[in-house]
C-alpha positions as a Markdown table, in Angstrom:
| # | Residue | x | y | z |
|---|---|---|---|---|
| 1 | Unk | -0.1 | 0.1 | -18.0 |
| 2 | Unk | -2.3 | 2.7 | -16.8 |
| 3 | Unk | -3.5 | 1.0 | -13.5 |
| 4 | Unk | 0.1 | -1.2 | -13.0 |
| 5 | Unk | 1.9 | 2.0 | -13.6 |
| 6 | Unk | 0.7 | 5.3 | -13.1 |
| 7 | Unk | 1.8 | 8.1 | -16.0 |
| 8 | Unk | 3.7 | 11.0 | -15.3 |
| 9 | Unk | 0.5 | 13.0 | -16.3 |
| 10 | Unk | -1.2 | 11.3 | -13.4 |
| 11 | Unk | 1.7 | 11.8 | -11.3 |
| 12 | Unk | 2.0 | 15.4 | -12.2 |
| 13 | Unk | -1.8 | 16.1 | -11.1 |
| 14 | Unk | -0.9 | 14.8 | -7.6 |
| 15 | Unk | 2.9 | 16.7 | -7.1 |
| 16 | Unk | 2.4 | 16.2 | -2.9 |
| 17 | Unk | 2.7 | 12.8 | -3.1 |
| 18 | Unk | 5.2 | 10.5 | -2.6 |
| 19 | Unk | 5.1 | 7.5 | -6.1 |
| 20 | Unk | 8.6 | 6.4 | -5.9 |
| 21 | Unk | 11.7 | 6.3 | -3.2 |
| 22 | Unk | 15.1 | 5.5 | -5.6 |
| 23 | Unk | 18.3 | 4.9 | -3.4 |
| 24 | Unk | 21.9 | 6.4 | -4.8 |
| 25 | Unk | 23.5 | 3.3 | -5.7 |
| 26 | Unk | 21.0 | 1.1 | -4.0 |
| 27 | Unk | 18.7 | -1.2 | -5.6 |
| 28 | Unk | 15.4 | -0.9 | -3.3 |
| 29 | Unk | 11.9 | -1.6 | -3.2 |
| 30 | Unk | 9.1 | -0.7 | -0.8 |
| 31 | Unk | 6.3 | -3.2 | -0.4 |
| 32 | Unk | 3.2 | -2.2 | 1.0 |
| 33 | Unk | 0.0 | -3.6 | 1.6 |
| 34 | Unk | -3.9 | -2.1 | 1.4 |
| 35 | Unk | -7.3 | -2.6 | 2.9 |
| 36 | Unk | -6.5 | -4.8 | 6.1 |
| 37 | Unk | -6.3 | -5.8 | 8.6 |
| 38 | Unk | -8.2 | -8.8 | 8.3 |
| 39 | Unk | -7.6 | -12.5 | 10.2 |
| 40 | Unk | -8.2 | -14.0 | 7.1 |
| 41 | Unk | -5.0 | -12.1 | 5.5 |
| 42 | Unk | -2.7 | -10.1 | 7.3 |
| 43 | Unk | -1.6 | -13.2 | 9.5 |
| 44 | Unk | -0.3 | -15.4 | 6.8 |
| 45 | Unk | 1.3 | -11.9 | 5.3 |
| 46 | Unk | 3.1 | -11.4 | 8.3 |
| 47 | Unk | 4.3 | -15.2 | 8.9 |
| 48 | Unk | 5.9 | -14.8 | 5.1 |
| 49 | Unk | 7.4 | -11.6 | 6.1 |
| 50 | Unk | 9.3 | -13.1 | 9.0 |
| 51 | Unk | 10.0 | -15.8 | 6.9 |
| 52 | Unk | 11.4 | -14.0 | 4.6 |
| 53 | Unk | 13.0 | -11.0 | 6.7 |
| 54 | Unk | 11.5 | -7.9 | 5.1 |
| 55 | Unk | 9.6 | -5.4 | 6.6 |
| 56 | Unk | 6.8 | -3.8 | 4.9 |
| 57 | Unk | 4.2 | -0.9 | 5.0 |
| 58 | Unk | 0.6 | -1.6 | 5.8 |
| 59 | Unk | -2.0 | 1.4 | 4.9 |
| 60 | Unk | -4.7 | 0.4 | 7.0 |
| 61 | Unk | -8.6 | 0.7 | 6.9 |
| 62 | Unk | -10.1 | 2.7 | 10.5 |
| 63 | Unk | -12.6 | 0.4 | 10.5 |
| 64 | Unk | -10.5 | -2.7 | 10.4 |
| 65 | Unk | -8.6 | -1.5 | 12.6 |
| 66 | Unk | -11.0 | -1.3 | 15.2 |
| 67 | Unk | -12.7 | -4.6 | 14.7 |
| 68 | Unk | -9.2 | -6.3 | 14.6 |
| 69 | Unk | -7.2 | -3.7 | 17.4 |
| 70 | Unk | -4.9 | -6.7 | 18.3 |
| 71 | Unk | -3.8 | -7.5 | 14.1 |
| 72 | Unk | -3.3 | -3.4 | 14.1 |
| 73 | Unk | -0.7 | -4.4 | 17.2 |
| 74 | Unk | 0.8 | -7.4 | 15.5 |
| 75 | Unk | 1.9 | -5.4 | 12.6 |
| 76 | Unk | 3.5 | -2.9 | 15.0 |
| 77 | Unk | 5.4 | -5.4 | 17.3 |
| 78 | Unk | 6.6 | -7.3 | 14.4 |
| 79 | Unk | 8.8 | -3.7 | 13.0 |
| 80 | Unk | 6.3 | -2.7 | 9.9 |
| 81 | Unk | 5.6 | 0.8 | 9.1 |
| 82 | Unk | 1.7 | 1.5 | 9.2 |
| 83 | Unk | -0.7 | 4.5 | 7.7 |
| 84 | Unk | -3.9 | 5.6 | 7.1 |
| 85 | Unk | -6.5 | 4.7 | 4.2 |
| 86 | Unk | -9.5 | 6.0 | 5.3 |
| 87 | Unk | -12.0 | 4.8 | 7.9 |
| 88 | Unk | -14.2 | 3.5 | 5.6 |
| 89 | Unk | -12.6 | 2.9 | 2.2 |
| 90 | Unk | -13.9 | 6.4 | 0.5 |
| 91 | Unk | -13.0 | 7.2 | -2.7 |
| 92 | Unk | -12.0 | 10.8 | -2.5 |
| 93 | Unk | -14.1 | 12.2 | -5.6 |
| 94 | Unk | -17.4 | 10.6 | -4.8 |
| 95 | Unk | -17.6 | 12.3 | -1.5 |
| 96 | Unk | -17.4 | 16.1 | -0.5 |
| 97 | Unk | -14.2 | 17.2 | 1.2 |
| 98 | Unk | -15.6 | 17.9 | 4.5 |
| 99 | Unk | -16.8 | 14.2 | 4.2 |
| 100 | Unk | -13.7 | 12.5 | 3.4 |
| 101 | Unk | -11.3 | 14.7 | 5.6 |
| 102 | Unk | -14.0 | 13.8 | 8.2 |
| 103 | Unk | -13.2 | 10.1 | 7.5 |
| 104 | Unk | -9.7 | 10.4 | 7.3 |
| 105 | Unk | -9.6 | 12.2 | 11.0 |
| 106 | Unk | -11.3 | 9.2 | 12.4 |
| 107 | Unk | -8.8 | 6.9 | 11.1 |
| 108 | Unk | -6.3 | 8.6 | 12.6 |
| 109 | Unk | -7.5 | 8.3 | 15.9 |
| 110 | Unk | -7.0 | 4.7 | 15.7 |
| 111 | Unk | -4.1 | 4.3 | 13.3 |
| 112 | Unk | -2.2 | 7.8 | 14.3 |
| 113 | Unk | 0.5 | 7.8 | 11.6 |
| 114 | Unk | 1.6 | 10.6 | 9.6 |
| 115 | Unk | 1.3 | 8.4 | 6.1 |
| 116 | Unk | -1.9 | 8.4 | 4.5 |
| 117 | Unk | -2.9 | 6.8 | 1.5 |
| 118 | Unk | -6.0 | 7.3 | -0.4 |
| 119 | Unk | -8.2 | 4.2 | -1.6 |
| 120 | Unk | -7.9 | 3.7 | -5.2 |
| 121 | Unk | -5.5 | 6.0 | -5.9 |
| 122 | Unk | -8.0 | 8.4 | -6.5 |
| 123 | Unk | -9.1 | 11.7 | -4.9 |
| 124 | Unk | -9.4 | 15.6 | -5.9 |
| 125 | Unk | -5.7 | 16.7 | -6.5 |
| 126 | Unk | -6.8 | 19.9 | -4.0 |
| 127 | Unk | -7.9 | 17.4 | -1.6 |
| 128 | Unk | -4.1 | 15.9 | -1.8 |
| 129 | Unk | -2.6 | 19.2 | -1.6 |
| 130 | Unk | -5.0 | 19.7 | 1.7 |
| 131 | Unk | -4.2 | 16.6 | 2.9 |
| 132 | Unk | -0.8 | 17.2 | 2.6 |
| 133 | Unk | -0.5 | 19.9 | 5.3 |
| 134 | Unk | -1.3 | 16.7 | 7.8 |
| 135 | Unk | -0.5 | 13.7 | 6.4 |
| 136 | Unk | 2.8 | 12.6 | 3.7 |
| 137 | Unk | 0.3 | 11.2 | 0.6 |
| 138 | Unk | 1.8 | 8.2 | -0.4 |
| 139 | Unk | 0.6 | 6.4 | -3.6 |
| 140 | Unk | 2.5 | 3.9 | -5.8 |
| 141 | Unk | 5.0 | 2.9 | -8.2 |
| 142 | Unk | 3.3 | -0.5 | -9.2 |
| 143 | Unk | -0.1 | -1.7 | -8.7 |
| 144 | Unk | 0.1 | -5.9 | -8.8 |
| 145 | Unk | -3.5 | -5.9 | -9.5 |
| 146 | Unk | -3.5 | -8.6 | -7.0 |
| 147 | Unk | -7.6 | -8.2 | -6.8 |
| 148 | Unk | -8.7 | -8.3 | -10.1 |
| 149 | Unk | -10.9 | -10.8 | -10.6 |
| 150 | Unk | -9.5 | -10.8 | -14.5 |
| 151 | Unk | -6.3 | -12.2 | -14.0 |
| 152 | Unk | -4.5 | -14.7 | -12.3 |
| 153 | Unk | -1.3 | -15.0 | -10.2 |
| 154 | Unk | 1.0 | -15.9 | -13.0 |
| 155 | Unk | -0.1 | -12.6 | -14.3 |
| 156 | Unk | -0.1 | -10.6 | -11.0 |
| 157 | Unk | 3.7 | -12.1 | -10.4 |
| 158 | Unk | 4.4 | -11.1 | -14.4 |
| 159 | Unk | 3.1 | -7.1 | -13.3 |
| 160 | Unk | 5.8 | -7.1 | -10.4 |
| 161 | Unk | 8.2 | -8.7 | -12.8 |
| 162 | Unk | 7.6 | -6.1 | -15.9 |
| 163 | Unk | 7.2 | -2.9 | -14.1 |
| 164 | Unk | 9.2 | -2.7 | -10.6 |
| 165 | Unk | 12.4 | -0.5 | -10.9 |
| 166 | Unk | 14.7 | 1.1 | -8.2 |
| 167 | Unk | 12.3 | 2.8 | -5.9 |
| 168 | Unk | 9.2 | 1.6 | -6.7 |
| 169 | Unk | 6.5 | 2.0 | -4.1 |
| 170 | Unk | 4.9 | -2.0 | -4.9 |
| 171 | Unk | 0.9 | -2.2 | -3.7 |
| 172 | Unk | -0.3 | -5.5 | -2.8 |
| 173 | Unk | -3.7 | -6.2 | -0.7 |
| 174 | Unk | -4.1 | -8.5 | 2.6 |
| 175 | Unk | -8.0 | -8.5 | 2.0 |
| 176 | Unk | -10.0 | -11.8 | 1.3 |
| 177 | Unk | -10.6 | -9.8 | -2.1 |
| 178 | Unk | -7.0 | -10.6 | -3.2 |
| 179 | Unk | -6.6 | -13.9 | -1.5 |
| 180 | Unk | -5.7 | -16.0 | -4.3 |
| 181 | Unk | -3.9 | -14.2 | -6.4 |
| 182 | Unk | -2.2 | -12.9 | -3.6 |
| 183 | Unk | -1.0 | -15.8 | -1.8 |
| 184 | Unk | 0.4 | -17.2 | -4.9 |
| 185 | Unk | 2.1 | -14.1 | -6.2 |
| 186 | Unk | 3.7 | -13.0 | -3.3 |
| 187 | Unk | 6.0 | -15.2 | -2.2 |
| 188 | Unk | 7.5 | -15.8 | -6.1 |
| 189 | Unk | 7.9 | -11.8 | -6.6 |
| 190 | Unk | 9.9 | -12.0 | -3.4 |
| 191 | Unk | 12.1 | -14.7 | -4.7 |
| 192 | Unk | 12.4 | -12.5 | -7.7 |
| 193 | Unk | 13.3 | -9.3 | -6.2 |
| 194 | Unk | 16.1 | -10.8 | -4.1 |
| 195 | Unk | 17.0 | -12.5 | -7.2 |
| 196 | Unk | 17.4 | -9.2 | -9.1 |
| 197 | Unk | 19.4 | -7.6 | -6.2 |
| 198 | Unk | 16.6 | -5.8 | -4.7 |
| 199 | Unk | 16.7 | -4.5 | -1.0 |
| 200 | Unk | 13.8 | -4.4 | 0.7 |
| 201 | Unk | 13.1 | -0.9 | 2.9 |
| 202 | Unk | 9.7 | 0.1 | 4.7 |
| 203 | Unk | 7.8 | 3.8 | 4.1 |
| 204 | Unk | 9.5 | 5.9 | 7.0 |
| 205 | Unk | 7.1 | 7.4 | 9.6 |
């Protein structure tokens, strides 16, 4: 439960950001997405999407965004909410600050959104709280775990289904790391949420 859902002491160390959005007498759910864009992925996320009508919010890698600028506008034209998760996929507490704001900035010339999202979920909680003065730090309600090469998608669907509530912030991944468990899990937790009354809302910008 530690990685699927973060514990208030975890959530306390990192009081900036944003871990769950509840709605007054509205069941809701926020799906987002990590680590694209990729061809291999985000296309077939985006196709499911449509064909499912939800929007969704995709925190995008800098540097996949500028070898992929025309997936970056797909996501855009097709109503999805977008942010920023680094240029390069740093983990906030193995590089110095100046480093990893550094990386951040040059995301954001590419991505230009005021959500932001570190990799991991991990950082220096006074990073976050610099951060903060640019960016709204979003991290998560329920991590599917839809990359672990240690389960499989009846257990990545089983995560959304034990552990989403009203106003969980839901992380899945349209990378090629996630691609099985991913594709298979994805469009059952969808048929479940609606099936439990959930709405579906995207991170607002």
């Amino acid at each position: 439960m530690w990685i699927e859902q973060p514990p208030i002491l975890y959530r306390l160390l990192f009081t900036e950001a944003i871990w769950r959005l509840k709605r007054r007498g509205r069941k809701v759910v926020f799906l987002t997405f990590d680590d694209g864009p990729v061809p291999e992925e985000t296309p077939w996320v985006l196709d499911l999407l449509d064909k499912e009508g939800i929007k969704a919010t995709f925190f995008m890698v800098g540097d996949n965004v500028r070898k992929y600028p025309e997936l970056f506008e797909e996501v855009k034209r097709r109503g999805h909410s977008y942010g920023n998760h680094t240029m390069h996929h740093l983990q906030g507490i193995k590089e110095t600050s100046q480093k990893y704001f550094r990386d951040i900035t040059e995301a954001d010339n590419l991505i230009q959104s005021s959500l932001f999202r570190p990799p991991h979920g991990i950082m220096w909680p006074l990073q976050a709280r610099l951060i903060k003065h640019h960016y709204n730090v979003v991290m998560y309600d329920l991590v599917t775990r839809d990359y672990s090469k240690r389960l499989n998608g009846d257990q990545v669907l089983d995560n959304v289904k034990r552990y989403t509530r009203n106003g969980s912030i839901i992380v899945f991944h349209d990378s090629v790391k996630a691609h099985k468990n991913m594709r298979y899990a994805l469009p059952l937790a969808i048929k479940w949420l609606k099936e439990q009354g959930y709405e579906f809302e995207t991170l607002p910008m």
